[in-house]
matplotlib code that plots the C-alpha trace (Angstrom):
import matplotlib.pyplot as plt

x = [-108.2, -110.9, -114.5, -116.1, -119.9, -122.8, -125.2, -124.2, -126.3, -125.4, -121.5, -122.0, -122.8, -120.2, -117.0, -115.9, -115.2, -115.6, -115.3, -117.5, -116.8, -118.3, -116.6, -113.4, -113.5, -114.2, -117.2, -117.5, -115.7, -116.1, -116.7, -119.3, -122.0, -121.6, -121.8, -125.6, -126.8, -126.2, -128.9, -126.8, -126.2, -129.9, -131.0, -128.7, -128.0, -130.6, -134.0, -134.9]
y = [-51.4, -50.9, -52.1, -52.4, -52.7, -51.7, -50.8, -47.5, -47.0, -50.2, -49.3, -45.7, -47.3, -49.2, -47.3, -44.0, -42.4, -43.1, -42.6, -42.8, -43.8, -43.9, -45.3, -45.5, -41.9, -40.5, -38.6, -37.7, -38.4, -37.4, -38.7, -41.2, -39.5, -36.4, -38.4, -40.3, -36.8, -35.0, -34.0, -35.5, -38.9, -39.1, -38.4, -40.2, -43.2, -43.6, -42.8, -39.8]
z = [85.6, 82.8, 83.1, 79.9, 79.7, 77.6, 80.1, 81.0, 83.8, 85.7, 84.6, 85.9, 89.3, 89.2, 89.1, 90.4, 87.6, 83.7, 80.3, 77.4, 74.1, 70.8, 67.7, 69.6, 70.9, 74.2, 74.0, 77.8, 81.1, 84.4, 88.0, 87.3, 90.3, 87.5, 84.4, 85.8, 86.4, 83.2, 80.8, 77.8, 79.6, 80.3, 76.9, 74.9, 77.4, 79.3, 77.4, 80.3]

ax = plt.figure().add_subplot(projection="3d")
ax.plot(x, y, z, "-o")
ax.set_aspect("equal")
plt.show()
């Protein structure tokens, strides 16, 4: 099943487990608990 949404943060929540995209490609993936606590996700996603 895919969930597709543009608010990563409320996505991240969501699921289990996710993948990232930009311009079609997957720029990170992980288990989504990982993915809300890195430094990258923070700064690029999430204004942190």
């Amino acid at each position: 099943m895919a969930f597709i949404e543009e608010n990563v943060e409320l996505a991240l929540r969501v699921v289990h487990r996710a993948s990232i995209l930009e311009s079609g490609r997957t720029i990170l993936e992980g288990p989504s608990a990982d993915l809300l606590a890195s430094a990258e996700v923070k700064d690029i996603f999430l204004g942190h």
